[in-house]
N, C-alpha and C positions, 0 to 999 in steps of 0.2 A: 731652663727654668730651675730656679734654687729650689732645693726639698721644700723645704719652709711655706715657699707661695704654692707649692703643689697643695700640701696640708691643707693650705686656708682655703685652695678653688675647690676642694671637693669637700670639704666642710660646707659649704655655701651646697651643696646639692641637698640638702636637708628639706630646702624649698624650693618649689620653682613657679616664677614668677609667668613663666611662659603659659606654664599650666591653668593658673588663679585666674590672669586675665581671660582667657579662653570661657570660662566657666562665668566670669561678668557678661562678656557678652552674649552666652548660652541664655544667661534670666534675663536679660535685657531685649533679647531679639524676639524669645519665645513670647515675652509680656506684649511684646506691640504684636505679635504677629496674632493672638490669640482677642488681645484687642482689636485688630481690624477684623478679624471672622466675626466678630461676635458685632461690632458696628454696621458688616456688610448683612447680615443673615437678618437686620432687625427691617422689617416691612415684610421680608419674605417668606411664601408660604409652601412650606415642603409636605409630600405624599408620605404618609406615616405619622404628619404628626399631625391630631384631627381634634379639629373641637368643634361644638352643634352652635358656634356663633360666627357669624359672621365680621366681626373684629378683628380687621389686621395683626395688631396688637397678642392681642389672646394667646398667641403660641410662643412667644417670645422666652417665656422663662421655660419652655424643656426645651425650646431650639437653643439658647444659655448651659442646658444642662448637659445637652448633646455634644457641645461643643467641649466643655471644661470634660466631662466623661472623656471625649477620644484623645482631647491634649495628653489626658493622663494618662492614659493606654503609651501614647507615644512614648511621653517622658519616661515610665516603666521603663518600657523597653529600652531605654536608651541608658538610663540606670545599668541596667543587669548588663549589658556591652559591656560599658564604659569599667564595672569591677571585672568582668571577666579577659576582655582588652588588658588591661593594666596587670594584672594577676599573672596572665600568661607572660606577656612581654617583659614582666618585669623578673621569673624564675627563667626565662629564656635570653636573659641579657647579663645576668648578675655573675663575675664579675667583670666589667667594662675596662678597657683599657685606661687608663690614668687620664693620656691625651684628651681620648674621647670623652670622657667627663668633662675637662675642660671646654671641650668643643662645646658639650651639649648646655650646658652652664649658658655659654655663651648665648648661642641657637632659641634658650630658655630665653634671657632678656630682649632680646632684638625681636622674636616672633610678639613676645610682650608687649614690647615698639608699635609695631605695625597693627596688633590687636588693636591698640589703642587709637594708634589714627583713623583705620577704618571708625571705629565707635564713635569717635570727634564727628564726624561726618556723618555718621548716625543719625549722633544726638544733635546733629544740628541741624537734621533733616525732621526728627521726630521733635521738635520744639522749632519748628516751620522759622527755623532765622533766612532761608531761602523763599522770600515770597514766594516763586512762582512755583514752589513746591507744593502749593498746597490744590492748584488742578490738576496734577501727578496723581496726589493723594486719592481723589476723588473717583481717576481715575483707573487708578488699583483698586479701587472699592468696588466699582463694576464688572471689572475686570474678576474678583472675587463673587461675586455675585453669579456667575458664569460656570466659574469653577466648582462651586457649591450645589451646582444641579439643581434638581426638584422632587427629591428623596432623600430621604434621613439617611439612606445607603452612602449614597453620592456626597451627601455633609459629613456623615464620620469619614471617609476616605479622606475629604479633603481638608479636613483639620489633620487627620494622622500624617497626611503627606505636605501639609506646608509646617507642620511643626519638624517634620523629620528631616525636612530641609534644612533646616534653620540648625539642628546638629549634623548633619552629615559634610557640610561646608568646612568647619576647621577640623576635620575628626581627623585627616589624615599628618596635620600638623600634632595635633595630640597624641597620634600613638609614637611619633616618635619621641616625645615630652615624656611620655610613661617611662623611657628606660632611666629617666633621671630617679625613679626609685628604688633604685637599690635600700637604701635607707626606708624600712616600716611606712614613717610618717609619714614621708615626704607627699606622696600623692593623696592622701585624705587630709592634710592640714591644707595643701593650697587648693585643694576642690570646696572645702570648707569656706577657706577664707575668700576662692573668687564665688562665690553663693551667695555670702555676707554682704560683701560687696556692690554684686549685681541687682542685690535687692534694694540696697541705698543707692546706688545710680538711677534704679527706678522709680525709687522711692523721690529724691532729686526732682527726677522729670514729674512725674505729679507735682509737686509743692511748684515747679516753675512754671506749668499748666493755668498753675489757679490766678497767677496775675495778669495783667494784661499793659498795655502801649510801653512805653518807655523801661518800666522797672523789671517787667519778661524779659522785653530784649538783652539789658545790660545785666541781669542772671543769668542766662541764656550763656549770651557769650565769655560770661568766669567761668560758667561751669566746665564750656568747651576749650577756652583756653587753662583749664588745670587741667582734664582730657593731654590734653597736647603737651604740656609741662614733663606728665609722667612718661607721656611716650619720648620724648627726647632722651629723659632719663635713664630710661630702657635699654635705648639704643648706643648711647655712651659706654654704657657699662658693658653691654651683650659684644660690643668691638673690642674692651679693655678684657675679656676673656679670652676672644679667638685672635688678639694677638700674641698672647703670654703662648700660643701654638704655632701663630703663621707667621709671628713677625720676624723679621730674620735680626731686627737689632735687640733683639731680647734672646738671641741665643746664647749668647756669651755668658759666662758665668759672672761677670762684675756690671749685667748689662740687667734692668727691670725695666717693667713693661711702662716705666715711666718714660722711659726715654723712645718711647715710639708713641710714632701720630696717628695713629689706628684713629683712637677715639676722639682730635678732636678734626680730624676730616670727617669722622660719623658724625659729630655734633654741626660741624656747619651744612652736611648734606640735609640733615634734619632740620635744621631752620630754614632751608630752601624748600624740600620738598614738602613740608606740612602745608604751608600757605598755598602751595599751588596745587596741593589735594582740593583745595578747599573752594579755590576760584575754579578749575575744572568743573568740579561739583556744582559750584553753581549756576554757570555759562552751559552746561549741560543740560541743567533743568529748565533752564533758560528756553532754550532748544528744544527739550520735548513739549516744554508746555505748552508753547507757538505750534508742535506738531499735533496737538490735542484739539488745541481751539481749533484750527482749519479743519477738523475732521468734524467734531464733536459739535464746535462751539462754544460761547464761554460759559453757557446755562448750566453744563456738568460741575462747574465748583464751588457751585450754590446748593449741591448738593445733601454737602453732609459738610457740615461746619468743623473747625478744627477744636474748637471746646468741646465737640461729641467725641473727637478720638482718643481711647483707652490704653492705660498700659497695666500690669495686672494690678500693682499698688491701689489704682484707681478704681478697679472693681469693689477689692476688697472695703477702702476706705467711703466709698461713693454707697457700696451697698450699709454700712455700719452706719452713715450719716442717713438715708432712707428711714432707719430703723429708729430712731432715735425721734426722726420729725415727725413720724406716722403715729409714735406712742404722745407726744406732746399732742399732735389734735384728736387723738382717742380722749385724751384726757378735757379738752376744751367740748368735745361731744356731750361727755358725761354731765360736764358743768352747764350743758345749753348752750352750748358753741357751736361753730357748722360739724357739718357730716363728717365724720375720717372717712380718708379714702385705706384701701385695705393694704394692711402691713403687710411684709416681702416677709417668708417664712428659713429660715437657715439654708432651705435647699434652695432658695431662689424663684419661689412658686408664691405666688397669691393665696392666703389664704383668707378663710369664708368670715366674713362676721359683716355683722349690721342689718343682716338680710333677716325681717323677719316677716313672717306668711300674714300678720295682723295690720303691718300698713296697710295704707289706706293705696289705691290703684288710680291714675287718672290716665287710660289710655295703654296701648301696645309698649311704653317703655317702659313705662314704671311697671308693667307686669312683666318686663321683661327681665327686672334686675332683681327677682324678688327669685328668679329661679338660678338653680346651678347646673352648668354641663362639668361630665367630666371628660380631660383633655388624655387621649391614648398616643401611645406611640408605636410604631412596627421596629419591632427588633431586628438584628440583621439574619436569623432563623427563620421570621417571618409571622412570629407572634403576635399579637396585639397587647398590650399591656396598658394597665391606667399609670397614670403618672402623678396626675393632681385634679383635685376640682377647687376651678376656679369663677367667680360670681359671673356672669354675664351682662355687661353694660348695652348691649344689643339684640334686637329680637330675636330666639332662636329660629334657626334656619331647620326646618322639617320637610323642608321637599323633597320628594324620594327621586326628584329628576338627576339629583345630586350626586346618589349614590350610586344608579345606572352607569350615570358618566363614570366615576373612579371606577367600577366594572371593567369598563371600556377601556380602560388605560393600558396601554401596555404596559408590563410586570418588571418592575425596578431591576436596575443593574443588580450582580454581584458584586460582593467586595471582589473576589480573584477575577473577575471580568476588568473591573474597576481598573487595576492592577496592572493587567496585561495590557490595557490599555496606552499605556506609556509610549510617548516616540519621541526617540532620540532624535536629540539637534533640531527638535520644533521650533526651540526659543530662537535658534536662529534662521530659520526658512519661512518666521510668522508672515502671513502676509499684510499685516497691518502696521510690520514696520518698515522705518525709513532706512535707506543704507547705510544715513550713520550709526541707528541704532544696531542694524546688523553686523556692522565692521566692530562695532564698541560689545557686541556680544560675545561675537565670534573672538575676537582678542581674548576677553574675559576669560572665554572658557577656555583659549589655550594655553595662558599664564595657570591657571587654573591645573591642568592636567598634564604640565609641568613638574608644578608645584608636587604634586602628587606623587608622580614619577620620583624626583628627588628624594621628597619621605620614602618612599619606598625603598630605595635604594638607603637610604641611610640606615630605614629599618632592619631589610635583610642583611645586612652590610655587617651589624652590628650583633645583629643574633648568631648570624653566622661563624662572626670572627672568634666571638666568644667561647664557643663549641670547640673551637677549629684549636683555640689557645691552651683551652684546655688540657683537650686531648695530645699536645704536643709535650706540654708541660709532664704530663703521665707518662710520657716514653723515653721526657730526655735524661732522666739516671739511667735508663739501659743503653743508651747510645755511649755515654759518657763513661760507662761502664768499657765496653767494647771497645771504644776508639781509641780513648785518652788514655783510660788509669794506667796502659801498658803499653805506649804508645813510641817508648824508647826501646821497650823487646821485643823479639820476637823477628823473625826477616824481615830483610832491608833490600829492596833496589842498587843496585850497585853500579861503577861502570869503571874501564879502563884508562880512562884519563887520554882518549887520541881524537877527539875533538868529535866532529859528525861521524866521525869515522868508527868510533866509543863502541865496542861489544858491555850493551848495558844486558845486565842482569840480576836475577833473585840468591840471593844468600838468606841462609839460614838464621844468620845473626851478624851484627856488625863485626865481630872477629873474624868470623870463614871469610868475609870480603875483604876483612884486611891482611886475613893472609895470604889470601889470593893477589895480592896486589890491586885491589880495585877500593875505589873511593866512593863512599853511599852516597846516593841522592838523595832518597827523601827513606822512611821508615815503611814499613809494610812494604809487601809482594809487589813485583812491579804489573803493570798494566797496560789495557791500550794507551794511556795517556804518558807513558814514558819513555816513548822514543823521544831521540834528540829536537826536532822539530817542534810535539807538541810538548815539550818542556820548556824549550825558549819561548813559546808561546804563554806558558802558564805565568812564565816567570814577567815577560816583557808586555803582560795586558792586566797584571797583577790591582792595576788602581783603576780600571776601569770593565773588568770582567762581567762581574757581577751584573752591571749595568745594563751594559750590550747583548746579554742574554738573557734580562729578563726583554729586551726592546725585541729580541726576537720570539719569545713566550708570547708575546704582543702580538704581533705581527700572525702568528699560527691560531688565536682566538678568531681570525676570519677565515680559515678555515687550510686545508692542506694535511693536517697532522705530521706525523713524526718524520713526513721528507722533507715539506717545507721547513720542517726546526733545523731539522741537518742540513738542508741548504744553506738557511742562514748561518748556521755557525759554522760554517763552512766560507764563508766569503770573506772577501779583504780586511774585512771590517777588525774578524777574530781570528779566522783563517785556520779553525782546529782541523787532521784529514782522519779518512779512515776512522776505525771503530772509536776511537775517542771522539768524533763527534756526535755519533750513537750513543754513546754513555751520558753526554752531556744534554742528549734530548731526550733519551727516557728519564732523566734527572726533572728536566725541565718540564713533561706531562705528568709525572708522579709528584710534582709542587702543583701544579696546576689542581690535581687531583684533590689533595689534600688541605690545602693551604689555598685556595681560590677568595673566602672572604676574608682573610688577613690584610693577603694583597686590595682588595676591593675599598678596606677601611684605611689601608695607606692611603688612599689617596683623599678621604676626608681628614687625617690626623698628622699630614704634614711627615711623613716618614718612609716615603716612594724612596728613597734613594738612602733608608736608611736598614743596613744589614746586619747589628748589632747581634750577636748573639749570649743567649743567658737565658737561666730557669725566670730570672726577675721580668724582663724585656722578651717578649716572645714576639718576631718581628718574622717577618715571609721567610727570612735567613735560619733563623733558630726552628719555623717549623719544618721548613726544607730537612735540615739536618735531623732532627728527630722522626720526621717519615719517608728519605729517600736515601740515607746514607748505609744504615746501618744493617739492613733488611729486615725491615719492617716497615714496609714492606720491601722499597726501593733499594739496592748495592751500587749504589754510585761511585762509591770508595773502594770497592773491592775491583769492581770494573774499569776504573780511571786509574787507579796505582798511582799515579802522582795529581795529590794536591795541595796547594800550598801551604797548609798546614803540615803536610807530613816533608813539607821542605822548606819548613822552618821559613818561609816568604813571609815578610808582613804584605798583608793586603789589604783593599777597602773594607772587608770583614774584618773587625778588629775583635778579638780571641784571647782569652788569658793565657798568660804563659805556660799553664798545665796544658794548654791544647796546642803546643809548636811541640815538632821533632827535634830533640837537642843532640845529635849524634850526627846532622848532615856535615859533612867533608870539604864541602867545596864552596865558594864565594858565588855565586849566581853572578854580582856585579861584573869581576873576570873572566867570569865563562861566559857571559851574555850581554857585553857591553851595550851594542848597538840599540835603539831602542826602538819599537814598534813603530812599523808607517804608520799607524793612523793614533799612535798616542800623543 
């Protein structure tokens, strides 16, 4: 990658799109999801919340208040996470490798992608363009109705726990979205902006609510086909990232990411795979609904019509139009028009008017509407508290048989009852479903906890390598110190020039060996690694060393330690003997050591096989060298005595000419023509 486009892809982390979207579909899920509790709970009558009428009705507006109460609690809490999440991860990431920016850039628009088509499907579930979605619907309403229990205890639970759902689903995509803030903004401008967003998507689905036959549908489907428009867009671009890393025709320096097909094979996957999200989805519902009726019958989706289902837009704007109709027939009251019925008060409760003790009574109704109860709730303490008083259109109920019974009740859950309550893999062992709903769960959740996996791995991958870079970064002046600045003085390796036969040895300095008649090897004291043997070795596996022993580092993460390392480097393969190959696997557990997520992130940033070393580029090679060479902790180089650095070798580590011995004596090519069995 040219400097130039590196500039522009990590300028673009400013925003991320991965993140916004996330946060549309956060207000978008919570609004329906908050909308069906509050659809499901209207008929039903919960322990705690008590009124002296007998009217269905009657408790509706604190069961409403109960509900918006614990959403809020959730959403809190999910707040404080979401800045403390990001806050940590983002002082725990900073600064990111270059690559990895790119990566994540990428990662940014493609999750954006995917965001989007889920929401397509959504929103074309929640604006019912899937008829037979809509005995599903009805059928979650019951299903909700179930979940809600018959205590205010059991209804706050199960709003905090179907709202906390509905963010716990992408949470683990989003912490890895958070490292994309390095940059202040970046994570409060696109929470911001996917907010805004998610409110005019919902906002959307209300205004497309209020039509109906032909002109719902054909809004409906623009609204889902721009949906779908953006996520293509996403995913174009999210491949035009992580190929400027993975693609190999864009290594070249006269080579841009124009000339690779990343993106438009992501673009034609994308126009395959959206449609057939789509038919899935709806030959699916197809499917449960036929498994509904056989159970159920078709009488459940007559239940609760789809112009009753809310999203929060619709609360808000449904309860502002209430207020508004209720003042126009107060006003038609006054003039001698019919009776107002009683306006909805800011919190959502009935309040009192019209009621006065000098009407006139004909009978148990009208004496009944002339009085008020007031409506209590039990706290989860166990308090009782008033809530509202509201008129009574019904006789009051004063039979004391009433209260005996609630007596008799047995005494509501706890929340942490509530809690501990939870079993894992129910949703797949329900007995009310059919196998292919179980095969289609069970999948779910294992793509699901995968997916997880991955983040996680990306996450620690990335926190770690960062730490790891650092601290590398901090040691390599004193390595560079020690090894190099003096790297032509000071004793030399030497030997007699009589081939295997060679009395090699340590001189004090290239003079003493040269006047001993002996020709230096490599610079520094020699070591286990300078006998004749493991020198044609260093010299004749020179372009592929590195390689073969990190594959043996590999190979020792399953388990063995430091015999199994010296096995391997000890076989055909590399074939080091004796204590040089000791030197080469405490080298190789003391990188382990050190340098474990560097390696780990190589393998997300495309640079496994890349050994660069430099204060700029800190790669598994560079932190090897600043924590195993020098000692600090590791003497790999005092232990090994020849390597190809101090014998002036070029190898697959490619090193600035300040880090070659320039005083070696001898041609390696002559002395070691033959070249490696297995090179």
């Amino acid at each position: 990658m040219s400097s130039d486009n590196e500039n522009r892809l990590i300028d673009t982390a400013r925003f991320s799109p991965g993140i916004m979207m996330i946060f549309v579909t956060y207000v978008a899920s919570v609004s329906a999801t908050i909308g069906d509790l509050r659809a499901a709970a209207e008929g039903k009558n919960f322990r705690g919340v008590r009124a002296s009428t007998s009217s269905q009705n009657s408790n509706i507006p604190v069961v409403h208040d109960v509900i918006r109460k614990s959403a809020m609690q959730a959403i809190g809490i999910f707040v404080l996470t979401v800045i403390g999440s990001a806050v940590l991860i983002t002082l725990l990431s900073d600064p990111l490798d270059e690559r990895m920016v790119h990566i994540l850039n990428g990662l940014s628009r493609i999750s954006s992608s995917v965001t989007l088509a889920v929401l397509s499907v959504r929103v074309a579930l929640w604006l019912n363009l899937y008829q037979s979605y809509k005995r599903i619907n009805n059928h979650h309403d019951q299903k909700l109705k179930k979940l809600m229990g018959t205590t205010a205890i059991e209804l706050q639970h199960a709003v905090r726990w179907s709202v906390a759902k509905v963010f716990l689903r992408p949470f683990c995509i989003l912490l890895v979205l958070f490292q994309e803030g390095t940059d202040p903004v970046t994570i409060p401008v696109s929470i911001i902006a996917g907010v805004s967003t998610g409110l005019f998507v919902d906002f959307v689905i209300y205004k497309c609510r209020r039509f109906h036959g032909r002109l719902r549908k054909a809004l409906s489907i623009a609204f889902v086909g721009v949906i779908c428009f953006f996520s293509l867009t996403g995913l174009v671009f999210g491949t035009y990232f992580i190929a400027e890393v993975w693609d190999d025709e864009t290594a070249d320096e006269d080579s841009t990411v124009a000339d690779s097909l990343w993106p438009l094979w992501a673009l034609l996957i994308g126009l395959a795979t959206l449609p057939f999200l789509h038919v899935v989805t709806w030959q699916y519902c197809k499917f449960i609904s036929k498994q509904i009726a056989s159970l159920h019958g078709d009488g459940i989706s007559s239940e609760l019509s789809t112009h009753q289902r809310r999203m929060a837009t619709s609360m808000f704007l449904s309860r502002r139009r209430k207020l508004i109709d209720d003042d126009d027939k107060e006003e038609e009251s006054e003039n001698g028009g019919p009776a107002p019925l009683d306006p909805i008060n800011e919190e959502g409760n009935t309040e009192i008017v019209g009621a006065s003790p000098e009407q006139p009574k004909t009978g148990e109704d009208n004496e009944a509407k002339d009085k008020h109860v007031t409506m209590t709730m039990s706290t989860e303490e166990g308090d009782v508290v008033d809530v509202d008083e509201v008129p009574s259109t019904v006789a009051i109920n004063n039979d004391d048989e009433n209260d005996d019974d609630l007596e008799e009740e047995d005494a509501p859950p706890t929340m942490r009852e509530l809690w501990m309550d939870w079993k894992c893999c129910g949703c797949v062992r329900g007995r009310e479903k059919t196998r292919v709903q179980k095969a289609v769960t069970f999948s779910v959740w294992f793509f699901y906890l995968m997916l997880c996996f991955i983040c996680l791995y990306i996450l620690v991958a990335n926190m770690g390598s960062t730490y790891q870079q650092e601290w590398a970064r901090d040691k390599l002046p004193f390595v560079f110190e020690k090894l190099y600045r003096y790297i032509d003085e000071g004793p030399v390796c030497a030997f007699d020039n009589r081939g295997a036969d060679s009395n090699i040895t340590t001189f004090p300095d290239k003079d003493a060996a040269h006047d001993a008649g002996f020709l230096v090897l490599h610079c520094g004291a020699c070591g286990a690694c300078s006998d004749w043997h493991n020198l044609e070795l260093e010299y004749t596996t020179r372009d592929f060393l590195a390689l073969e022993s990190r594959k043996c580092a590999q190979k020792s993460l399953l388990g063995g330690g430091q015999d199994k390392l010296e096995s391997c480097l000890s076989e055909p393969q590399i074939g080091f003997q004796g204590q040089c190959a000791v030197c080469w696997a405490e080298d190789i557990i003391c990188t382990r050591k050190h340098c474990t997520y560097i390696a780990l992130q190589s393998f997300l940033i495309n640079t496994l096989a890349n050994f660069e070393v430099g204060e700029d580029t800190i790669t598994a090679a560079a932190c090897e060298e600043a924590h195993c060479e020098a000692g600090n902790p590791g003497h790999f180089v005092s232990c090994s005595g020849a390597t190809r650095r101090r014998m002036n070798v070029t190898s697959s580590i490619k090193r600035p000419g300040a880090q070659q011995c320039s005083i070696v004596d001898v041609d390696w090519a002559e002395l070691f023509p033959d070249p490696h069995p297995n090179a």
